[in-house]
LUMGUDREN-238558 format. One record per residue (C-alpha): residue in one letter; chain; x, y, z negated. Coordinates in Angstrom, 3 decimals, decimal comma. Layout:
BEGIN
<atom res="A" chain="A" X="X" Y="Y" Z="Z"/>
...
***
This chain:
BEGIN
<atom res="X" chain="A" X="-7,051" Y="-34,004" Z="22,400"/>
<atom res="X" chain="A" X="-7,773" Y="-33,707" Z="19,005"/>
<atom res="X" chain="A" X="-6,851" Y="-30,688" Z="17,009"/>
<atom res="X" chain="A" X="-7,623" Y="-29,943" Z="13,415"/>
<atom res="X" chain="A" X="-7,796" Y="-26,671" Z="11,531"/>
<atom res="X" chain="A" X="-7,537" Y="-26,701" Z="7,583"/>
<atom res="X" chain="A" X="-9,632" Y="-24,519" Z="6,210"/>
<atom res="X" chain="A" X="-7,870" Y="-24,009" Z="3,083"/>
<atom res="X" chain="A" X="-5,371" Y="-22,326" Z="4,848"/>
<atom res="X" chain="A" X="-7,739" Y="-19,835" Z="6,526"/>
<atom res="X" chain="A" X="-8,866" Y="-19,350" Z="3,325"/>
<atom res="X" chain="A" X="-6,174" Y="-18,991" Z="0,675"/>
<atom res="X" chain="A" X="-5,297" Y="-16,091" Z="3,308"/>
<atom res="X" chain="A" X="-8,856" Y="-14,389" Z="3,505"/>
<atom res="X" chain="A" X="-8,923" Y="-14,096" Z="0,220"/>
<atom res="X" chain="A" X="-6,107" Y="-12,899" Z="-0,906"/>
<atom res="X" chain="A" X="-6,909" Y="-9,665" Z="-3,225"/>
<atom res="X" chain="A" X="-4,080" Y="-7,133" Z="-4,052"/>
<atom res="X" chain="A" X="-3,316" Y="-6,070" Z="-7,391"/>
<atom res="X" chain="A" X="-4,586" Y="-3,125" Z="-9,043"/>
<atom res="X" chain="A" X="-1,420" Y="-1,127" Z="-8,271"/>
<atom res="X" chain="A" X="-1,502" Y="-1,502" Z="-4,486"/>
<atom res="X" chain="A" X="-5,400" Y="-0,591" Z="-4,528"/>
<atom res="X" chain="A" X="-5,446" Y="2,790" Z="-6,508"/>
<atom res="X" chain="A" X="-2,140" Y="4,144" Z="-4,683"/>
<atom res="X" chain="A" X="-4,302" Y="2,588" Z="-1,169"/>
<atom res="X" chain="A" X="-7,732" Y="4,820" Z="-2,657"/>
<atom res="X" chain="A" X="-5,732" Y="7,630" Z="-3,465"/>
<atom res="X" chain="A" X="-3,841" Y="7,895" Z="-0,345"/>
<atom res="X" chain="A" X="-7,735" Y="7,439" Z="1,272"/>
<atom res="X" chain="A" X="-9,027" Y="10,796" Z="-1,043"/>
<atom res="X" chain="A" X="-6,106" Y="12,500" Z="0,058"/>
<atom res="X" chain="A" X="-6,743" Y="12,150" Z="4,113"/>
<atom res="X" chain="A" X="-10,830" Y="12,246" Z="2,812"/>
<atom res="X" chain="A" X="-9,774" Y="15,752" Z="1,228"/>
<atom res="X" chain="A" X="-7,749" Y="16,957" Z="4,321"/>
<atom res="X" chain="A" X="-10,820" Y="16,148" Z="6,349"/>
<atom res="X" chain="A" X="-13,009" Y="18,033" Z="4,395"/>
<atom res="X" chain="A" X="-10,715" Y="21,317" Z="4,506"/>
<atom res="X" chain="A" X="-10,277" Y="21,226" Z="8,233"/>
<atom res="X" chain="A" X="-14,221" Y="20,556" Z="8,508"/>
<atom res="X" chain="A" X="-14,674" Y="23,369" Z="6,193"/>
<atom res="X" chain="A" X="-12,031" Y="25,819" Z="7,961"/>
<atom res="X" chain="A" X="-13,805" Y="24,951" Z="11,418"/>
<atom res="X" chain="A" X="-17,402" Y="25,562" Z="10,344"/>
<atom res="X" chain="A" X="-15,584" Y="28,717" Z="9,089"/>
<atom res="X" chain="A" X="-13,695" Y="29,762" Z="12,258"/>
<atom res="X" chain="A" X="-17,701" Y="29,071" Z="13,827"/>
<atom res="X" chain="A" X="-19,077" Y="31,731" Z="11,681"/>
<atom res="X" chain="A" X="-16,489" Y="34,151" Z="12,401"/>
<atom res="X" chain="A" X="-16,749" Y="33,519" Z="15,962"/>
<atom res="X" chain="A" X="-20,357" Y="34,929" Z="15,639"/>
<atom res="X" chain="A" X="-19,696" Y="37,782" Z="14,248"/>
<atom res="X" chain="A" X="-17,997" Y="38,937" Z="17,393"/>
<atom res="X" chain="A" X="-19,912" Y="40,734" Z="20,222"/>
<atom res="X" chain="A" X="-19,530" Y="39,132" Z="23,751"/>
<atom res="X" chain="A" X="-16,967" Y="40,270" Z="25,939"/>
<atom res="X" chain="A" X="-18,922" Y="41,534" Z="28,899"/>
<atom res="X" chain="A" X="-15,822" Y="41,467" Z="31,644"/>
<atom res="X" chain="A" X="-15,863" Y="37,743" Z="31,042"/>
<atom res="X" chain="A" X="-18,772" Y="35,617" Z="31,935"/>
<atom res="X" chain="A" X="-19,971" Y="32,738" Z="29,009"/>
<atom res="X" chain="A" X="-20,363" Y="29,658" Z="30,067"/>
<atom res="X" chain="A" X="-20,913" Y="26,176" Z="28,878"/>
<atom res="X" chain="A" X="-17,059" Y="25,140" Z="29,756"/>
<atom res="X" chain="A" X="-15,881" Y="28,158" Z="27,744"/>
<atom res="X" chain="A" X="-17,943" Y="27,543" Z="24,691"/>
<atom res="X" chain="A" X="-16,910" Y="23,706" Z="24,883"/>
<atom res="X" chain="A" X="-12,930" Y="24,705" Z="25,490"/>
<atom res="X" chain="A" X="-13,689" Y="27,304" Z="22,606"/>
<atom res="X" chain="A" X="-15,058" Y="24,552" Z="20,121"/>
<atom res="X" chain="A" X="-12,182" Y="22,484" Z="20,646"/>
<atom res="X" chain="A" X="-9,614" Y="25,062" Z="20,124"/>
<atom res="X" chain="A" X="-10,955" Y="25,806" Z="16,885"/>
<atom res="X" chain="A" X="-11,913" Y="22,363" Z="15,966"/>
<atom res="X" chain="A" X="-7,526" Y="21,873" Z="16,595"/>
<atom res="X" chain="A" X="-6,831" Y="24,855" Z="14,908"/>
<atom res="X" chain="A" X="-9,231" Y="23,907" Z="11,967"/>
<atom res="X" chain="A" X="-6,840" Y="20,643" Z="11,996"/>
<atom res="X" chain="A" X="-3,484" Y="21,907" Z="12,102"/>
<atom res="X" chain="A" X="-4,671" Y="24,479" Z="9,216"/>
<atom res="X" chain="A" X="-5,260" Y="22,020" Z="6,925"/>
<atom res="X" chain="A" X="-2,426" Y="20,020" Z="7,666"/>
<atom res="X" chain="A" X="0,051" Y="20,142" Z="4,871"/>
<atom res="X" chain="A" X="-0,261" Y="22,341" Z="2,238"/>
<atom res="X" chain="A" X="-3,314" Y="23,994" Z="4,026"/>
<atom res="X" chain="A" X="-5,300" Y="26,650" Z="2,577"/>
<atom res="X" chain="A" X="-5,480" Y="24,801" Z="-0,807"/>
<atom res="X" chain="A" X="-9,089" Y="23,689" Z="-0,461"/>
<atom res="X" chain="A" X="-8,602" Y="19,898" Z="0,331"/>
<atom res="X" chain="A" X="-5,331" Y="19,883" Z="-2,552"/>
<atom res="X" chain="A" X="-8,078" Y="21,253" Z="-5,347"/>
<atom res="X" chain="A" X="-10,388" Y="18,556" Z="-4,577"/>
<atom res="X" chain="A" X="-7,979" Y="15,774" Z="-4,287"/>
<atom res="X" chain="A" X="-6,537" Y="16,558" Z="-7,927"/>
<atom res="X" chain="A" X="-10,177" Y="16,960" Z="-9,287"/>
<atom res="X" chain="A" X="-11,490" Y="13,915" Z="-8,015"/>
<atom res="X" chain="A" X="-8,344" Y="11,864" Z="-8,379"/>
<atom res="X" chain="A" X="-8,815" Y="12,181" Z="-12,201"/>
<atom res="X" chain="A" X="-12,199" Y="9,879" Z="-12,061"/>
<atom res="X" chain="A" X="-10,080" Y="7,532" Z="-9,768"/>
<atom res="X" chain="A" X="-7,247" Y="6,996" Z="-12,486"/>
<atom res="X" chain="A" X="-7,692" Y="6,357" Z="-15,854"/>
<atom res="X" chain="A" X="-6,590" Y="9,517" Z="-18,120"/>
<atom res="X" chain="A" X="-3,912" Y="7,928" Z="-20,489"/>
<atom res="X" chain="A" X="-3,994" Y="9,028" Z="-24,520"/>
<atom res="X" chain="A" X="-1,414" Y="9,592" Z="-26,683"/>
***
């Protein structure tokens, strides 16, 4: 059995590269969900803080499932804040660093 595999074909494929239209709208759409990220990392490393500042509850034991179940909650909160609009964080960042990713047209 013989069976024979051009490699041009396998190759005209790999190497197809998109135009430059289809790449900034593909690296913008990349800094956006990069910039949501960062917000709902941000918010979450804020909820942690804030969580610190509150004394223990002492009718409620701590333990390590609590803290973990506790971490997640806010982690998902963190999340959902930034979803959408958000707080505004991830939106300022996207618009200041999606002027280095397009060129600023004159005239």
């Amino acid at each position: 059995m013989y069976t024979h595999i051009d490699p041009r074909t396998i190759i005209s494929q790999a190497t197809k590269i998109p135009d430059e239209k289809t790449l900034k709208t593909r690296n913008l759409a990349a800094l956006r969900e990069s910039c949501r990220e960062f917000e709902a990392i941000f918010v979450n490393e804020m909820f942690k803080a804030m969580r610190k500042t509150v004394p223990d509850d002492p009718l409620t034991p701590k333990s390590m499932a609590i803290d973990t179940y506790q971490e997640m909650l806010d982690m998902e909160t963190a999340h959902q804040a930034a979803k959408g609009e958000g707080l505004g964080i991830g939106e300022a960042m996207y618009r200041q660093l999606a002027a280095h990713l397009e060129p600023v047209k004159k005239g």
